[in-house]
C-alpha positions in Angstrom: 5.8 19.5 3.6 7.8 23.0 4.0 11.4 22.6 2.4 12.9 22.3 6.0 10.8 19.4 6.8 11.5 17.6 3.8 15.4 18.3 4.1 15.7 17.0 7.7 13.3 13.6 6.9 16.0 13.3 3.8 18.6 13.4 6.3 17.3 10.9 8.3 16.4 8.7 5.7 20.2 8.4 4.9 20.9 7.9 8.2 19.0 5.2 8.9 19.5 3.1 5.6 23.6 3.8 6.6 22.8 2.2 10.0 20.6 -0.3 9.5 22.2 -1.8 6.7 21.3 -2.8 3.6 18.3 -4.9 4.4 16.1 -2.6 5.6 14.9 -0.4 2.8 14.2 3.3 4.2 11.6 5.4 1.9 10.2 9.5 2.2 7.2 9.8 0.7 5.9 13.6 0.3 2.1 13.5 -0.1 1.6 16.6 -1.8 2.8 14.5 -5.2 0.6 10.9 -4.4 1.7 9.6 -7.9 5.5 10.6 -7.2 5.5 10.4 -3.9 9.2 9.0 -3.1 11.4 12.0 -2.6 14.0 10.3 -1.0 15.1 6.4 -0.5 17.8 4.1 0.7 18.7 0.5 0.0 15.6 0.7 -2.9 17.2 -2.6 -4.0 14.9 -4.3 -0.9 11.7 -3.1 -2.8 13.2 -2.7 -6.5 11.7 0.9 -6.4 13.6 4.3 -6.8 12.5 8.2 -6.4 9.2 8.8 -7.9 7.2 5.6 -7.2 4.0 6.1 -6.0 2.4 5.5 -2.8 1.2 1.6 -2.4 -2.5 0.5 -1.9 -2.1 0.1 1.9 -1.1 4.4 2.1 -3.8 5.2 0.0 -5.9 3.3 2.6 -5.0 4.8 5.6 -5.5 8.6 4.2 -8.7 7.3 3.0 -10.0 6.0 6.0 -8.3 8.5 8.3 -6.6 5.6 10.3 -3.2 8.0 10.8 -5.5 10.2 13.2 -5.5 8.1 16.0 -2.1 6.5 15.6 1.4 7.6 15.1 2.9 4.8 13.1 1.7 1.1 12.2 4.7 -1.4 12.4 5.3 -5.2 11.4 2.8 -6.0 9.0 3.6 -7.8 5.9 5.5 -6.2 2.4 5.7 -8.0 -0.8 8.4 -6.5 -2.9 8.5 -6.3 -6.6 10.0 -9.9 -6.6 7.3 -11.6 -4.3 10.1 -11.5 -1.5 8.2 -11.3 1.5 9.2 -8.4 3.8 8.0 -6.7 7.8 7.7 -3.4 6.8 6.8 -0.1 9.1 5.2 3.3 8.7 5.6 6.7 10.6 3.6 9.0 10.0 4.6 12.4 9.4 2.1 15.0 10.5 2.3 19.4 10.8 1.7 21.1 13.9 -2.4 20.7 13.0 -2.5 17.4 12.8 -2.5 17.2 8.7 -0.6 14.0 7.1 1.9 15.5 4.8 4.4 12.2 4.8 5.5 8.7 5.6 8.5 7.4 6.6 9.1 3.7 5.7 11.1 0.6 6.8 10.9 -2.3 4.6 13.1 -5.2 6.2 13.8 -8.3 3.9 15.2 -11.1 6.7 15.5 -13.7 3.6 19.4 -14.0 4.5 18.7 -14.5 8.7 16.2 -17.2 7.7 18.4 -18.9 5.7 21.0 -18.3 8.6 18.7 -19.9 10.8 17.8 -23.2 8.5 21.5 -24.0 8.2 22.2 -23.9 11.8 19.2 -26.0 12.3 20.3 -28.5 9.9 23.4 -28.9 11.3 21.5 -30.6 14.8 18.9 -32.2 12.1 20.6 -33.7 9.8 17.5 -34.9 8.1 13.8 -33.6 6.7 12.6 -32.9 10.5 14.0 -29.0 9.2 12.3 -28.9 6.4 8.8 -30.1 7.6 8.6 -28.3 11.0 11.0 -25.1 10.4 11.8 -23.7 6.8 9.5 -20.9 5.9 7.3 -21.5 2.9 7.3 -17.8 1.4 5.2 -18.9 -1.7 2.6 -20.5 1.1 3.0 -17.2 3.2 2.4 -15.2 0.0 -0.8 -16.2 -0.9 -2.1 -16.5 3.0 -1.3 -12.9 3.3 -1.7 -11.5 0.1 -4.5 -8.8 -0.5 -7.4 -8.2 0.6 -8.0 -10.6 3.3 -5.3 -9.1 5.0 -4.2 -6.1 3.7 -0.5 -7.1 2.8 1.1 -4.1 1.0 2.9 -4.5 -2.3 5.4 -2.2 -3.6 5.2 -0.5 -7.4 7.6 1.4 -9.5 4.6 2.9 -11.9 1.0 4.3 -11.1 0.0 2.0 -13.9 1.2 -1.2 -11.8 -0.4 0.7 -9.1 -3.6 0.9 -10.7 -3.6 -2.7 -12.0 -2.9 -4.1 -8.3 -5.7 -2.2 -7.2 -8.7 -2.9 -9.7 -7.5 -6.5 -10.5 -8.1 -6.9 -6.6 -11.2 -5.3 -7.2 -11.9 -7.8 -9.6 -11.2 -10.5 -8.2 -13.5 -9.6 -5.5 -16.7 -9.7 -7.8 -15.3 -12.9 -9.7 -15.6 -11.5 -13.2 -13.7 -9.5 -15.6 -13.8 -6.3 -17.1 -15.2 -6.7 -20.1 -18.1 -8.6 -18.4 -19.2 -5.9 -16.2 -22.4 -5.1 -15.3 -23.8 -1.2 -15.3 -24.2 -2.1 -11.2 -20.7 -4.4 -10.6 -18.7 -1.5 -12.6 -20.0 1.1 -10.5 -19.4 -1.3 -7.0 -16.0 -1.2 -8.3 -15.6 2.4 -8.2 -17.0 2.7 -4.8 -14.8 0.6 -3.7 -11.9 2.1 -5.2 -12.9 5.5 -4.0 -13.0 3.8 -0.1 -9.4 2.7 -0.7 -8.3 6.5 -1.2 -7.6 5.4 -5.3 -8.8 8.6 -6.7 -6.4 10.4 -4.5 -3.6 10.2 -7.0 -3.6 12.2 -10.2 -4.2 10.1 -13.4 -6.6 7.6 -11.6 -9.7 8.3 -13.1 -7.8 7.6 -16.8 -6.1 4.9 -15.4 -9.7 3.3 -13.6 -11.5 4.0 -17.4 -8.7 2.0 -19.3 -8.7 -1.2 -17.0 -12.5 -1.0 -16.5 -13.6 -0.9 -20.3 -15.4 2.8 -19.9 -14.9 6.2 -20.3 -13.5 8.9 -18.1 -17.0 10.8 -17.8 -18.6 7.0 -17.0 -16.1 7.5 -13.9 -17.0 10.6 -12.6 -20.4 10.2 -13.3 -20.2 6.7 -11.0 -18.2 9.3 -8.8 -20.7 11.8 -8.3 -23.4 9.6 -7.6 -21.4 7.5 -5.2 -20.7 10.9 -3.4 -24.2 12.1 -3.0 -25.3 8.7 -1.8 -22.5 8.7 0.7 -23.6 12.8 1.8 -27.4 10.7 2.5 -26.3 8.5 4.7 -24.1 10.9 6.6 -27.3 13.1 6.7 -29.5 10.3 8.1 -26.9 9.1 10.4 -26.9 12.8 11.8 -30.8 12.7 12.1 -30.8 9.6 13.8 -28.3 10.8 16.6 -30.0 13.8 17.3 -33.6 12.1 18.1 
């Protein structure tokens, strides 16, 4: 983003963590630095994350698959901060005058303090465990309905390396194995799906990927290339096939 962008979205962000209050967590991420990409935050206590955390799994995403083309923001879907405290979080995106993404504005609201609002005043008509078995919200059930990738919840990181091990133990867990027992074709499967999920976007990933999957960084970009080339194929016979 130019410096006058990034100054007036800085401004706002203070603005809206003042008003709001402090449980809504308000976080600037500048794209140009993926692995840094916090420039500005309020209220990071929601989250437990400061400036220079990197973007989550669920940004990565949507630059990968070019969702933020056809939308303008993507609101309530489920956050999971640093301390399993579930949260509705919100995205703007932040686009220049061609259409590029070049940021994200985020609000990460923790209501933990309204539902327990809510169960006390409830208990105070039911005096008994009709509350607790038809009202109280389980967040340790909630957690692991919504937790990733079935539905795409989005966790929040302080480090790339946490980053990175959210990302390819997910990955992992998909194939039902672990590293060390990797197949040639699995390992590969892995990076391919990494790569869809906009991973390799932020700097230090291909390292990162190597360390967690047992392999060296040229194993990586070798996987890379080839994953590429097959994906140039099919882009080429999809073109043939429309144009008969």
């Amino acid at each position: 983003m130019s410096s006058a962008w990034i100054q007036h979205y800085i401004k706002l962000t203070e603005f809206l963590g003042a008003t709001l209050g402090p449980d809504y967590e308000v976080a600037l991420h500048d794209l140009d630095d993926k692995d840094n990409s916090i420039i500005a935050i309020a209220n990071g206590h929601v989250s437990g994350r400061t400036i220079g955390a990197p973007l989550t799994s669920v940004a990565l995403q949507a630059i990968a698959d070019h969702s933020f083309e056809n939308n303008d923001y993507r609101i309530n879907y489920t956050g999971i901060a640093a301390s399993k405290k579930m949260l509705r979080s919100s995205t703007f995106y932040i686009k220049d005058q061609t259409g590029r993404l070049v940021g994200l504005l985020c609000i990460n609201f923790d209501d933990s303090r309204y539902q327990d609002i809510s169960e006390r005043l409830l208990k105070l008509r039911h005096p008994d465990a009709f509350v607790d078995t038809n009202f109280v919200y389980n967040e340790k059930k909630a957690a692991l309905e919504t937790s990733p990738p079935a539905s795409g919840a989005e966790n929040f990181h302080e480090t790339l390396s946490d980053l990175t091990e959210e990302v390819i133990t997910q990955a992992l867990l998909q194939k039902s194995t672990t590293a060390d027992r990797l197949t040639h074709e699995e390992r590969m499967g892995i990076v391919e799906t990494l790569r869809s999920k906009g991973f390799f976007l932020i700097k230090g990933a291909v390292k990162q990927a190597a360390e967690q999957l047992h392999c060296s960084p040229a194993t990586i970009y070798r996987y890379l290339n080839k994953v590429g080339q097959e994906d140039d194929a099919k882009r080429r016979n999809g073109a043939v096939v429309r144009t008969v």
